[in-house]
KOLGUPA-459013 format. One record per atom (N, C-alpha, C): x, y, z; residue number from 1. Coordinates in steps of 0.05 Angstrom, whole numbers. Example, Ala and Ser with C-alpha at 12.3 -4.5 7.8 and 13.67 -1.06 7.14 Angstrom:
BEGIN
[r [264 -114 156] 1]
[r [246 -90 156] 1]
[r [264 -66 156] 1]
[r [257 -45 142] 2]
[r [273 -21 143] 2]
[r [258 1 157] 2]
//
This chain:
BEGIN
[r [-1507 -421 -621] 1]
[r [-1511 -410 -595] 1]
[r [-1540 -415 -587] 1]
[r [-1551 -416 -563] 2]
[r [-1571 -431 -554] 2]
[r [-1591 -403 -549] 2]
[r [-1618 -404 -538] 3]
[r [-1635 -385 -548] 3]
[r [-1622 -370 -516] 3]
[r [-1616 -380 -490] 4]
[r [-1613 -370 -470] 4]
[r [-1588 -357 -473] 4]
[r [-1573 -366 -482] 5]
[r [-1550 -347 -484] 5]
[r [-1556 -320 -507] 5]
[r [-1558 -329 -525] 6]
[r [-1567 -306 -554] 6]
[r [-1586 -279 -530] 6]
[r [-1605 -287 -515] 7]
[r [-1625 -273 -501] 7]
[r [-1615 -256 -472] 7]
[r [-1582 -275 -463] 8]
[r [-1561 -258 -443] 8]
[r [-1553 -236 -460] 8]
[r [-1543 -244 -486] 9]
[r [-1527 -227 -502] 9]
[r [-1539 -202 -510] 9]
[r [-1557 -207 -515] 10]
[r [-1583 -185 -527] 10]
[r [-1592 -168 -494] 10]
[r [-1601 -178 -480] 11]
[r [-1600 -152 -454] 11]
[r [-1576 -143 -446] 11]
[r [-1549 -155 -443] 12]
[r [-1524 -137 -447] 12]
[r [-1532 -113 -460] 12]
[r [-1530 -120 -484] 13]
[r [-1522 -98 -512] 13]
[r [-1548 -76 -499] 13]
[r [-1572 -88 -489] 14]
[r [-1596 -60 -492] 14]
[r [-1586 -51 -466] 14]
[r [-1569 -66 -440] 15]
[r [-1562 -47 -414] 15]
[r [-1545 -38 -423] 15]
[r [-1523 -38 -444] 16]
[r [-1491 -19 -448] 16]
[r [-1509 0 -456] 16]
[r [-1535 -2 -480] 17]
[r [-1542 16 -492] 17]
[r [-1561 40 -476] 17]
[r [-1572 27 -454] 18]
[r [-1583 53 -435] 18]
[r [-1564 78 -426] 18]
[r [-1530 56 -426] 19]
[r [-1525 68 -414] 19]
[r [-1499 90 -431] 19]
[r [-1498 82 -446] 20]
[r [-1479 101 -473] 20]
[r [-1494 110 -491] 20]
[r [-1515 100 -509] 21]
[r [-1534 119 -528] 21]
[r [-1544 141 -516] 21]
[r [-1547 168 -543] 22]
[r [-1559 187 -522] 22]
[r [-1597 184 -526] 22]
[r [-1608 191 -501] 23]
[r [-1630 187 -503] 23]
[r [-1648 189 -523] 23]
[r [-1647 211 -544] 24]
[r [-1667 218 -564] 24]
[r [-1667 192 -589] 24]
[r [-1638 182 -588] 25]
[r [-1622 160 -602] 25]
[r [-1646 135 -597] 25]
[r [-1636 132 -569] 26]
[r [-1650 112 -558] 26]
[r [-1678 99 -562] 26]
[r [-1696 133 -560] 27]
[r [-1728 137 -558] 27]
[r [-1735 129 -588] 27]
[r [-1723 138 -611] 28]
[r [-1722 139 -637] 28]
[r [-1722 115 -647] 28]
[r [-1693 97 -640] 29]
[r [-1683 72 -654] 29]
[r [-1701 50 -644] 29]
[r [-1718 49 -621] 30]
[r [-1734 34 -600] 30]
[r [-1756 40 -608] 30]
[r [-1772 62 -631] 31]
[r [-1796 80 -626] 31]
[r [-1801 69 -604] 31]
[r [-1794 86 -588] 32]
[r [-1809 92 -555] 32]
[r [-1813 73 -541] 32]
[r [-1789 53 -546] 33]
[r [-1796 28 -525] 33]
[r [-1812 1 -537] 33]
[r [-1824 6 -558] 34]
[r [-1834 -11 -570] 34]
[r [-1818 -37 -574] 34]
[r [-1791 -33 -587] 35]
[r [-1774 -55 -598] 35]
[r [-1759 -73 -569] 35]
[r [-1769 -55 -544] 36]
[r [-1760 -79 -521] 36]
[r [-1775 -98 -512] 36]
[r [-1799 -98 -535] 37]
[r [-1822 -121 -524] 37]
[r [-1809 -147 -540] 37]
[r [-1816 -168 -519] 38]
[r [-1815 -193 -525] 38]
[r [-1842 -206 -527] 38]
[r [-1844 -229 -542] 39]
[r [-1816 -238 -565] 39]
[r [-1828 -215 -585] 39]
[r [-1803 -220 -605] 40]
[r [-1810 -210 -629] 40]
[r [-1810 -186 -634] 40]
[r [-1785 -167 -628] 41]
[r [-1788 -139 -618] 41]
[r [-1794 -124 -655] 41]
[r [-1790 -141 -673] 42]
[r [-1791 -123 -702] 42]
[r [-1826 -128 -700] 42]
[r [-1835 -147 -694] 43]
[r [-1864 -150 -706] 43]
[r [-1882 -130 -680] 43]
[r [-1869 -132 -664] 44]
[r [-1882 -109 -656] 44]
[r [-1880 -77 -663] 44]
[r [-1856 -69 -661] 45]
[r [-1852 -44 -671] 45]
[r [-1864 -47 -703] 45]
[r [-1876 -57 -719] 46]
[r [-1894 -55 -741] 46]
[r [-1918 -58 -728] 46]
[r [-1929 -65 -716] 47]
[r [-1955 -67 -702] 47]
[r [-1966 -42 -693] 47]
[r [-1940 -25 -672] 48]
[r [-1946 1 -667] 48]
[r [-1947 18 -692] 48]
[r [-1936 11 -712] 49]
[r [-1931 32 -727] 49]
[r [-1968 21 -744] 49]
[r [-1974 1 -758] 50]
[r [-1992 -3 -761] 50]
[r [-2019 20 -749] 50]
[r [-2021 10 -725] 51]
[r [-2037 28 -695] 51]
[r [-2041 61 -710] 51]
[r [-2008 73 -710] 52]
[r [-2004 101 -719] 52]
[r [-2014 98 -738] 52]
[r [-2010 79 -757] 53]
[r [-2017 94 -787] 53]
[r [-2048 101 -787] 53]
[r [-2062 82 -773] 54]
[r [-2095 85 -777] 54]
[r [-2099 106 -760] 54]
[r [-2091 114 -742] 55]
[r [-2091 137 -725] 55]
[r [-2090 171 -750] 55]
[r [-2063 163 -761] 56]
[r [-2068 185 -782] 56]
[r [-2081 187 -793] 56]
[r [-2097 174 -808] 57]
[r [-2110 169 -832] 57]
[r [-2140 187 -816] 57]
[r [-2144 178 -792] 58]
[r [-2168 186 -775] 58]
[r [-2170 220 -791] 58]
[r [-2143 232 -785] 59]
[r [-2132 262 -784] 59]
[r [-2132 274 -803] 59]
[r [-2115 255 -827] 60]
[r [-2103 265 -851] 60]
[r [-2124 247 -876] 60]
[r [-2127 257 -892] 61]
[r [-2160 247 -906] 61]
[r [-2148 241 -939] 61]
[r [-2164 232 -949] 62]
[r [-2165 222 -979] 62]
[r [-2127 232 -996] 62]
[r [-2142 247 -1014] 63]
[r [-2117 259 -1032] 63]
[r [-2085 262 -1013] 63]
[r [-2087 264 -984] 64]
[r [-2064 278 -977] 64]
[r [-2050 246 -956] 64]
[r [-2070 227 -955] 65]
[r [-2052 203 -946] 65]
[r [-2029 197 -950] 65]
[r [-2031 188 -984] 66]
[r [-1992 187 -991] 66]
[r [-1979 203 -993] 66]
[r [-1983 230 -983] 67]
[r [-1964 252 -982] 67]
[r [-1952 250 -956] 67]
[r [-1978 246 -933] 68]
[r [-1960 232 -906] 68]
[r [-1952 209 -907] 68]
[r [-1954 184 -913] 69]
[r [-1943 158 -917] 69]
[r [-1911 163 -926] 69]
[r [-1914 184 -950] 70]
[r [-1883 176 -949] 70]
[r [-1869 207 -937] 70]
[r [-1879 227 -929] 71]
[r [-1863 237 -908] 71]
[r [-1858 226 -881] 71]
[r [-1889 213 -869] 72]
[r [-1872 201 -847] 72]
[r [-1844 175 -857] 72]
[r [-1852 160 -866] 73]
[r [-1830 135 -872] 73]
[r [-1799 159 -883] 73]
[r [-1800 178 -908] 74]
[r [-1783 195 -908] 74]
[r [-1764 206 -874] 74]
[r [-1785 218 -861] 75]
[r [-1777 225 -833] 75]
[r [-1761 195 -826] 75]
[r [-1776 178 -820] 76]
[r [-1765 157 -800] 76]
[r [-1742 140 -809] 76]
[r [-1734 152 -839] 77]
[r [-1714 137 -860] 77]
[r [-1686 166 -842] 77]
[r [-1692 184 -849] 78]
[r [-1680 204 -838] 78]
[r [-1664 205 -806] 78]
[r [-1687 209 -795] 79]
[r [-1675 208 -767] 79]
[r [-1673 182 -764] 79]
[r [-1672 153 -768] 80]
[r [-1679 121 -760] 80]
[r [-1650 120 -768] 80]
[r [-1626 130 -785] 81]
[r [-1603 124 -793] 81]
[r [-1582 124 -778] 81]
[r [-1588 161 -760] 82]
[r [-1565 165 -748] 82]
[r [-1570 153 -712] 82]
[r [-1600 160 -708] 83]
[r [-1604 135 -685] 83]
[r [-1592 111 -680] 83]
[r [-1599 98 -708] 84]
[r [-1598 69 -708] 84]
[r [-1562 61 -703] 84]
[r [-1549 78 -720] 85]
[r [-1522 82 -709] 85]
[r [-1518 77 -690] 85]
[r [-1524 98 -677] 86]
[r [-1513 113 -651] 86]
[r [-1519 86 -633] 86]
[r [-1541 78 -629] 87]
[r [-1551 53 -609] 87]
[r [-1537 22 -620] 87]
[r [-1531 24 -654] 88]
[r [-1516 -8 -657] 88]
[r [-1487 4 -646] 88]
[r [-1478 29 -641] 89]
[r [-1453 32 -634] 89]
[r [-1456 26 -606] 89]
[r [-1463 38 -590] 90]
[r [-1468 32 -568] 90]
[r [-1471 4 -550] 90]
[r [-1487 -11 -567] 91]
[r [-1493 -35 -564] 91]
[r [-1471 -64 -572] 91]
[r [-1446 -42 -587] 92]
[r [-1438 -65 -598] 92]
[r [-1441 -88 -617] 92]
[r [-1477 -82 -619] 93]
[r [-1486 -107 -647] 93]
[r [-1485 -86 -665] 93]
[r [-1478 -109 -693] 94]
[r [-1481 -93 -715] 94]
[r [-1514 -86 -720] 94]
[r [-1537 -99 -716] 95]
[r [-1562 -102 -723] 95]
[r [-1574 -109 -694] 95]
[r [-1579 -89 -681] 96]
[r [-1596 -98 -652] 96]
[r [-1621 -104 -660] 96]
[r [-1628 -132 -648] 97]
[r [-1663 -132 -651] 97]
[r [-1675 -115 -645] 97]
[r [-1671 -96 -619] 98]
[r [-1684 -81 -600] 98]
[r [-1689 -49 -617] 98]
[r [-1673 -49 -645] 99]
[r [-1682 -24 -662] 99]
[r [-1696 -27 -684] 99]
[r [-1722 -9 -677] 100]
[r [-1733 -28 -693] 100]
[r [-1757 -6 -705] 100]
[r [-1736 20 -719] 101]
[r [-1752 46 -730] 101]
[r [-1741 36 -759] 101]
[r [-1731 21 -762] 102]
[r [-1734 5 -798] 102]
[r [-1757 -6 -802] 102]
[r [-1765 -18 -786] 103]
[r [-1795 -28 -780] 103]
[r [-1816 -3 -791] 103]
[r [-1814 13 -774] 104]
[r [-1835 34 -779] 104]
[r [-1828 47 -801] 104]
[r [-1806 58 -813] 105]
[r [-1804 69 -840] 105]
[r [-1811 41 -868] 105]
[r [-1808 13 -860] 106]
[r [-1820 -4 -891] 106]
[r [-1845 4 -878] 106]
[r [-1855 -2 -858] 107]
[r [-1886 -14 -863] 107]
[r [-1898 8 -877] 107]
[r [-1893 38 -861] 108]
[r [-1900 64 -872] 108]
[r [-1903 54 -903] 108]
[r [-1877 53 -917] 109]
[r [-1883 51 -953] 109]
[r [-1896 27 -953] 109]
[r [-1903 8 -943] 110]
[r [-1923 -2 -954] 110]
[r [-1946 -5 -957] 110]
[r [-1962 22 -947] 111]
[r [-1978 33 -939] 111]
[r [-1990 61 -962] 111]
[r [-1961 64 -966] 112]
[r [-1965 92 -992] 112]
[r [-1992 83 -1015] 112]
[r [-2011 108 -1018] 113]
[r [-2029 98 -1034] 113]
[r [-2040 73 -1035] 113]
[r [-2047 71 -1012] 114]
[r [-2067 46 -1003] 114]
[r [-2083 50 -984] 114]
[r [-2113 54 -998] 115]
[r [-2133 63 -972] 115]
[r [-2132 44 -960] 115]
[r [-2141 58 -930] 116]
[r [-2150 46 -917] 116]
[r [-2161 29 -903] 116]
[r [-2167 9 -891] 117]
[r [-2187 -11 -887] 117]
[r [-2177 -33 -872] 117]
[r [-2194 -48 -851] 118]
[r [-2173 -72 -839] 118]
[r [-2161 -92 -850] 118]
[r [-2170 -95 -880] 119]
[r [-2159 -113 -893] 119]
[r [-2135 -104 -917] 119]
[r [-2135 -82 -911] 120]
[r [-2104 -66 -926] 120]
[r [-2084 -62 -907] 120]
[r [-2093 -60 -878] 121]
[r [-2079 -63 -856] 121]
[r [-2067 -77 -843] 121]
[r [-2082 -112 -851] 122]
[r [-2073 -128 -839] 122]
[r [-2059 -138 -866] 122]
[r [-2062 -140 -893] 123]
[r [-2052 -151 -915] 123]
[r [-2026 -138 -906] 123]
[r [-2019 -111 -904] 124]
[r [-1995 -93 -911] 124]
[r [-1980 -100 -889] 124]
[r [-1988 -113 -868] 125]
[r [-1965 -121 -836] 125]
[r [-1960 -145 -841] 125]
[r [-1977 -168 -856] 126]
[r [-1968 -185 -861] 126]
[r [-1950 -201 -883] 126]
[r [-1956 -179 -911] 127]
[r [-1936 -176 -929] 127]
[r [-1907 -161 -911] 127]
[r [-1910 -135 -904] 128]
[r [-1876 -123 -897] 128]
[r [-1871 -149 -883] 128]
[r [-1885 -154 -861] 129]
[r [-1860 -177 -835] 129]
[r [-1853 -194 -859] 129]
[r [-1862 -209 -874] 130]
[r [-1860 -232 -882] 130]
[r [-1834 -227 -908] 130]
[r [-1838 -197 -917] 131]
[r [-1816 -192 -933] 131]
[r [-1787 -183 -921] 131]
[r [-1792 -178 -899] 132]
[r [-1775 -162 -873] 132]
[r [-1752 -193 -867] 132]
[r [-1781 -211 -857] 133]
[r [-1761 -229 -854] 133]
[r [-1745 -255 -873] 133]
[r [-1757 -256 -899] 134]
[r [-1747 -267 -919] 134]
[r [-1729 -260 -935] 134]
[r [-1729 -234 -934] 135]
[r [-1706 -217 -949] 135]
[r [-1700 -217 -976] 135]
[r [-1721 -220 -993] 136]
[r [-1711 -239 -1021] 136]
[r [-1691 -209 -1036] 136]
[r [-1680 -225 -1052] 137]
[r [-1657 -209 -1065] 137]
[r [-1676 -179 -1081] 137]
[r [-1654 -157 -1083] 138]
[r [-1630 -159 -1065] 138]
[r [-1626 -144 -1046] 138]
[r [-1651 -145 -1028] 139]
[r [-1649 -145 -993] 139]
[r [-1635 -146 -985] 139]
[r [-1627 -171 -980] 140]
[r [-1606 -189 -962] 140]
[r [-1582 -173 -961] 140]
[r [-1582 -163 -998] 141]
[r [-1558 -151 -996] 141]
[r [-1549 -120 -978] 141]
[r [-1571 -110 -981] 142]
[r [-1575 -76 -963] 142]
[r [-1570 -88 -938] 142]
[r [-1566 -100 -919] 143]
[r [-1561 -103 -897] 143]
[r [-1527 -100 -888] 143]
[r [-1513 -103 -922] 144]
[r [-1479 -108 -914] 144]
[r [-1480 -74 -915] 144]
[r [-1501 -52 -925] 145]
[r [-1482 -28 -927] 145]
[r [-1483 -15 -887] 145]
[r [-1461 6 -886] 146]
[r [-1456 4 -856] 146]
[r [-1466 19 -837] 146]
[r [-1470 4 -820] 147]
[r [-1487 13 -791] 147]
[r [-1516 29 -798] 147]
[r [-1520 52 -790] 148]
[r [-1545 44 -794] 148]
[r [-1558 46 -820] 148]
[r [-1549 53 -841] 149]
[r [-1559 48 -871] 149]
[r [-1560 19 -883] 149]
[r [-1544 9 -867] 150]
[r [-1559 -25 -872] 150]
[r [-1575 -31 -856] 150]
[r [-1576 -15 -822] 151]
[r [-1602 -30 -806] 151]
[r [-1630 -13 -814] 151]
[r [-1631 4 -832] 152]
[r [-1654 17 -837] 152]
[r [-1665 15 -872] 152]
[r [-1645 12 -884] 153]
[r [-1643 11 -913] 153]
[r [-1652 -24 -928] 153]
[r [-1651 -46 -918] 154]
[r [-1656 -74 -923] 154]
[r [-1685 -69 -914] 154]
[r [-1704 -55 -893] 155]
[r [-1730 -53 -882] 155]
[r [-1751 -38 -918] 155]
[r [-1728 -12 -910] 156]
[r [-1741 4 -937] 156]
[r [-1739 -19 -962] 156]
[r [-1734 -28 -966] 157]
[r [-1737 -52 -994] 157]
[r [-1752 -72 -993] 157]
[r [-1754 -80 -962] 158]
[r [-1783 -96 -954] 158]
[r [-1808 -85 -961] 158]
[r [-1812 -56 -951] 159]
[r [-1830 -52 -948] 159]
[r [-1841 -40 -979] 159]
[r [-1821 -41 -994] 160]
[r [-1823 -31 -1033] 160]
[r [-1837 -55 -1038] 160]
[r [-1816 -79 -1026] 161]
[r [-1838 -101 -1037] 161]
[r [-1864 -107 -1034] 161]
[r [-1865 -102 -1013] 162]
[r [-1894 -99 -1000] 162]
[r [-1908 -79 -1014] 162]
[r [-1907 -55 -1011] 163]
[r [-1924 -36 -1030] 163]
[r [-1926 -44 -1056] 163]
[r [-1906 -58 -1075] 164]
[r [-1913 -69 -1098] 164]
[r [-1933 -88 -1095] 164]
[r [-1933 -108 -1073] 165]
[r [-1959 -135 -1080] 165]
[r [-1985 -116 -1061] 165]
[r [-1986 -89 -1052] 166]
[r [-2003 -78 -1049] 166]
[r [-2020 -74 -1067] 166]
[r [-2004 -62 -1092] 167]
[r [-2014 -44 -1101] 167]
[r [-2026 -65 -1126] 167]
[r [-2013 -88 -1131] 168]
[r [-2029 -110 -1143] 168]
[r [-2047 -117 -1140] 168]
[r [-2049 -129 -1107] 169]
[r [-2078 -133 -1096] 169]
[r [-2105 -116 -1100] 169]
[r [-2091 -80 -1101] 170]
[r [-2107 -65 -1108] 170]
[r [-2113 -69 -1142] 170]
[r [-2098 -63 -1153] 171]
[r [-2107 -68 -1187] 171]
[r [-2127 -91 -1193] 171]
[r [-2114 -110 -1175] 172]
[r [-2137 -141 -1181] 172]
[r [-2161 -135 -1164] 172]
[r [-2169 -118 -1153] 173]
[r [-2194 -120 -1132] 173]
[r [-2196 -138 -1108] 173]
[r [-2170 -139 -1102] 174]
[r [-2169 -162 -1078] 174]
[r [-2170 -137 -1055] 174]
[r [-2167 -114 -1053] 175]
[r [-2171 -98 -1033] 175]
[r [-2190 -83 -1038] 175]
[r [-2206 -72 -1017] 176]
[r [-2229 -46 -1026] 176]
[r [-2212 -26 -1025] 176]
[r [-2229 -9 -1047] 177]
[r [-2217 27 -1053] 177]
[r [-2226 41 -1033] 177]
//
């Protein structure tokens, strides 16, 4: 299928979805609009979430970081399931690009216990996308379980991967503490 048609197909599915998801669904599975940016609606909704995380960190200080890292990603694993449903139902795709709060619950863990810094920030967005979109086993495979526990559950294992070559980088001193 050619990129113009794939790109008809994909604004269908997000106009059925304005118009049958219920809003909170919507606001949730989209964080807030984020996942309707083009191109590239996953690398952005990690971008925003990126944004947030350093925003928290401003707030939430030393010892109590990975306590929010993985309650937020916990939260967004939580509510991102039955959203993400509700909007691939709506939409008709099994996996809408346009949801894209799997995004924000990996990057979240790959973030867990990892200070700070622009270069843990930009390592950790460029590890999740890159694991997000390579999928190595067995990723690939979390995507067959159904609706939204495969569109949110294959992210969460990205973003494990990711926090594992985080937390390497940290052991080897390739990141500051």
């Amino acid at each position: 299928m050619g990129n113009e048609a794939s790109c008809a197909i994909a604004d269908e599915a997000r106009r059925r979805t304005c118009s049958r998801a219920p809003l909170w669904s919507k606001l949730v599975a989209t964080f807030f609009c984020t996942g309707l940016m083009k191109p590239g609606p996953g690398t952005w909704g990690s971008a925003a979430t990126v944004v947030l995380w350093f925003l928290v960190t401003r707030v939430v200080h030393g010892a109590m970081q990975p306590v929010a890292a993985v309650a937020l990603a916990g939260f967004a694993v939580a509510i991102g399931i039955p959203a993400a449903t509700l909007v691939a139902r709506a939409s008709g795709l099994k996996d809408p690009g346009f949801v894209v709060i799997d995004e924000v619950a990996g990057q979240l863990i790959t973030f867990i216990a990892v200070p700070v810094s622009w270069q843990s920030l930009l390592l950790g967005f460029i590890l999740f996308r890159g694991f997000d979109i390579v999928k190595p086993p067995p990723v690939r495979m979390l995507e067959r379980l159904p609706e939204g526990v495969g569109i949110v559950i294959d992210d969460v294992g990205a973003g494990i991967y990711a926090l594992l070559v985080m937390q390497l980088a940290l052991h080897f001193g390739l990141l500051p503490r």
